[in-house]
C-alpha positions in Angstrom: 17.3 -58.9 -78.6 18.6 -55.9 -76.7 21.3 -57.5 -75.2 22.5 -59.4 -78.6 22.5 -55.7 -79.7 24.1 -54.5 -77.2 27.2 -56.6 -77.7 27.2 -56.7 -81.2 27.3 -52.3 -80.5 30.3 -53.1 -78.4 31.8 -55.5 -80.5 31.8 -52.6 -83.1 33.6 -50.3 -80.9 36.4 -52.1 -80.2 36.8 -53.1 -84.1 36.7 -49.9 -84.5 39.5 -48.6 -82.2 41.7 -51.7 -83.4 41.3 -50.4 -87.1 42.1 -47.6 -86.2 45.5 -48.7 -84.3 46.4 -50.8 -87.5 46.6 -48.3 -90.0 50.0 -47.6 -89.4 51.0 -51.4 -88.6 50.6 -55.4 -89.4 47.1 -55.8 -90.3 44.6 -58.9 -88.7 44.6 -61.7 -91.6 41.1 -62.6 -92.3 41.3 -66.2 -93.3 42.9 -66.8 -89.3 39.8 -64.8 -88.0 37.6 -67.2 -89.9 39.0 -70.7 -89.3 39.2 -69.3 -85.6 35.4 -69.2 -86.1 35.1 -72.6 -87.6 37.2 -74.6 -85.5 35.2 -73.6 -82.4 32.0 -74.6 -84.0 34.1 -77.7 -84.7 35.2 -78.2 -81.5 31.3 -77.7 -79.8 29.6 -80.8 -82.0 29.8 -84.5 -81.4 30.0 -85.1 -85.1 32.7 -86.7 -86.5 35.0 -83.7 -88.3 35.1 -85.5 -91.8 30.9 -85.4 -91.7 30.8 -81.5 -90.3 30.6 -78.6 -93.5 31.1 -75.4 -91.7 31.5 -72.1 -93.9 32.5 -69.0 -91.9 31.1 -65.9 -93.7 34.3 -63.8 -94.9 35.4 -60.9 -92.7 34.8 -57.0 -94.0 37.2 -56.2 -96.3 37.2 -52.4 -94.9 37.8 -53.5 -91.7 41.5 -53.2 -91.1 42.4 -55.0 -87.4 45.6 -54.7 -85.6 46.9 -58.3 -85.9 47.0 -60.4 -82.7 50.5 -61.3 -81.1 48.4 -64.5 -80.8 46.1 -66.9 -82.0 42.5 -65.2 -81.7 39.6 -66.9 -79.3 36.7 -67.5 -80.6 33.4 -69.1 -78.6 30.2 -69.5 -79.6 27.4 -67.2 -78.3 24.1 -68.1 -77.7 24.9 -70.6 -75.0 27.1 -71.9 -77.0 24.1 -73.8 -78.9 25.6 -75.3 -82.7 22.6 -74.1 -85.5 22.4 -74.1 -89.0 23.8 -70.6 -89.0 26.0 -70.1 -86.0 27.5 -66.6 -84.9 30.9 -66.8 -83.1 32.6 -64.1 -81.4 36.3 -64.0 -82.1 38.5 -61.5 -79.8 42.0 -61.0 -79.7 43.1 -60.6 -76.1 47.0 -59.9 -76.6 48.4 -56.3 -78.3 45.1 -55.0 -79.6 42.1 -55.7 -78.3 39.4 -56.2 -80.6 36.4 -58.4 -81.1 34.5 -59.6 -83.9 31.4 -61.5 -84.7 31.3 -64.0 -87.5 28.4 -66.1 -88.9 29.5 -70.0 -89.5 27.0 -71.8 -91.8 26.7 -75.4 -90.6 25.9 -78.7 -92.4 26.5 -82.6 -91.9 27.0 -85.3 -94.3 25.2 -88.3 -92.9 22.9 -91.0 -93.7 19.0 -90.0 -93.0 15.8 -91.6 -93.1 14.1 -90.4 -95.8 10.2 -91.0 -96.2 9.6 -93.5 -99.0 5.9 -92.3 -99.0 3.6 -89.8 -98.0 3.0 -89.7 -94.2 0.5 -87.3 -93.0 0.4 -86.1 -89.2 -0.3 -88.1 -86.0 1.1 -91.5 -87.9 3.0 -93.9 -86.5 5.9 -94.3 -88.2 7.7 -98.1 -89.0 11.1 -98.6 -90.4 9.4 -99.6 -93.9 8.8 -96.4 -94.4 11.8 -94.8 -94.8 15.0 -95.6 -96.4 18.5 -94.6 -95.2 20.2 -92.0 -98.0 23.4 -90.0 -97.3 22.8 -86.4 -97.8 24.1 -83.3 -96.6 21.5 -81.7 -94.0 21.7 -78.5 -92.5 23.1 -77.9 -88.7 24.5 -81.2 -86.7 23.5 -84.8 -87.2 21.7 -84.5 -84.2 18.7 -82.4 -85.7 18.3 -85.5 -87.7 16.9 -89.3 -87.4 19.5 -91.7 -88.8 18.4 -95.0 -87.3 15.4 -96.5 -87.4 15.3 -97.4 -83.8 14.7 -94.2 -82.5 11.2 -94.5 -84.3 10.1 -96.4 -81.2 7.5 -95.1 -79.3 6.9 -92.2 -81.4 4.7 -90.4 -83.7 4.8 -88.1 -86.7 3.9 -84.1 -85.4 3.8 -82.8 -89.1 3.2 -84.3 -92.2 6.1 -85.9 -94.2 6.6 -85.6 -98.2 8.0 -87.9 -100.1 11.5 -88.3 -100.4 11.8 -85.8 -97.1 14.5 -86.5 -94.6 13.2 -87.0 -91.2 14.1 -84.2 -88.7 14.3 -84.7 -84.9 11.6 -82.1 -84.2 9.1 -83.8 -86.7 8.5 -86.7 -83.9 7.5 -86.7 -80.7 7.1 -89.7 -77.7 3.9 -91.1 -77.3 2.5 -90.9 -74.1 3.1 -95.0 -72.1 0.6 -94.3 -69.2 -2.8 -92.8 -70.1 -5.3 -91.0 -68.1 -7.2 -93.8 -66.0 -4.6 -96.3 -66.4 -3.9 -98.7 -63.2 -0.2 -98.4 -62.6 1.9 -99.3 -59.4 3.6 -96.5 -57.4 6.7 -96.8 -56.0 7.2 -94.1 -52.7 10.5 -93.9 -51.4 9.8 -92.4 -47.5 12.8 -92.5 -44.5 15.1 -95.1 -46.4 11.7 -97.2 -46.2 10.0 -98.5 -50.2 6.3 -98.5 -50.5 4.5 -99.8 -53.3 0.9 -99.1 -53.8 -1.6 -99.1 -56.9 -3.0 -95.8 -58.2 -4.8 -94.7 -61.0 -3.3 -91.6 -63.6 -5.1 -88.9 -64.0 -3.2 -87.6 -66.9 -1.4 -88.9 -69.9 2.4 -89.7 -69.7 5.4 -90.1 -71.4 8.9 -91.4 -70.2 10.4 -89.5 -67.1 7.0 -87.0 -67.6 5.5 -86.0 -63.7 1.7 -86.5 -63.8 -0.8 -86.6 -61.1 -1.8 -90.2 -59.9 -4.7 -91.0 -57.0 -4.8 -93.4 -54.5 -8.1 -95.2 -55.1 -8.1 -96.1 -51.6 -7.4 -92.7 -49.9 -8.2 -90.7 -52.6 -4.9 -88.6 -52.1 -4.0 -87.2 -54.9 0.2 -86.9 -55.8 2.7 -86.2 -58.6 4.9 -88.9 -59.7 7.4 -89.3 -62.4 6.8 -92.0 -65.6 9.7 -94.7 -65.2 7.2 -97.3 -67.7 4.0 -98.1 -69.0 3.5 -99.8 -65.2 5.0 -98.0 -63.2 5.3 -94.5 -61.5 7.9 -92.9 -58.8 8.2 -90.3 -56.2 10.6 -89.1 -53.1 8.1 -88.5 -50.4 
């Protein structure tokens, strides 16, 4: 928080000192500052342009910037991470220097599963229950379940309304290797492959570590989920 306000603190500094410098000159034009903004969200997503809305909030009016003897670079902060509302920081870096942040609304036209019923929390969702509508969803088609195959294996963390679209975050993996469950562990020791049976002591999903105990020895070890039978580890 203190550091985003740091920079945003900076930011207004040197916007400051370039609208100062452009008072008597050729002044920044604010639609290049905002499609500077929008093509690097653009630029960051997998989505295909054509299904990605983006909407750059338009510039201050009041603030007068030197224009840039070049194109303005923008990037992403944050990590670069897309959102629903994305904030980009766009700089000039020849004549002037000055430096901007922008907000970029983003939204995807795509086709969604979208609950045909009511389906409460912890269910197991099938492909009958959803059909597939095209509707503009907020942030990147990612955030979003379009086919019905990546129901596999999951379950519903929230309740779904009818007529919802299915978010990413509203399912989560089942576990494939529950606590007690016999599996086979496969140790990989000085180029050598040992396979042994041991019993989880702890639920697990796909590439999950858990702990799992030799029956034999009793030695207990963490080893990573590779299927509902088996478990791995580098010794």
């Amino acid at each position: 928080m203190r550091t985003t306000a740091a920079l945003r603190g900076m930011a207004l500094i040197v916007a400051l000192v370039a609208t100062a410098r452009a008072v008597a000159g050729d002044v920044e034009d604010g639609q290049r500052i905002r499609e500077a903004a929008e093509q690097a969200v653009r630029s960051a997503t997998s989505s295909a342009t054509s299904d990605l809305v983006v909407a750059a909030d338009p510039t201050d009016p009041r603030l007068r910037l030197a224009r840039c003897a070049a194109a303005p670079h923008a990037q992403i902060v944050g990590g670069g991470q897309v959102r629903e509302h994305t904030t980009v920081a766009v700089r000039c870096e020849a004549g002037t220097p000055w430096l901007v942040y922008v907000s970029v609304a983003v939204a995807t036209d795509l086709p969604v599963l979208v609950a045909r019923r009511a389906l409460p929390r912890d269910t197991v969702p099938a492909p009958a229950d959803f059909s597939t509508v095209v509707r503009r969803v907020p942030g990147t088609s990612a955030l979003f379940i379009t086919d019905p195959a990546q129901l596999a294996g999951k379950r519903l963390v929230r309740p779904l309304g009818v007529g919802e679209s299915l978010s990413a975050d509203a399912l989560l993996t089942m576990p494939v290797v529950r606590r007690g469950q016999q599996v086979m562990l496969l140790a990989h020791a000085g180029g050598m492959d040992v396979r042994v049976t041991v019993v989880a002591l702890m639920d697990g999903r796909p590439e999950e570590r858990i702990r799992v105990q030799n029956p034999a020895s009793l030695r207990i070890v963490e080893a990573t989920v590779r299927s509902s039978e088996l478990v791995e580890i580098n010794l």
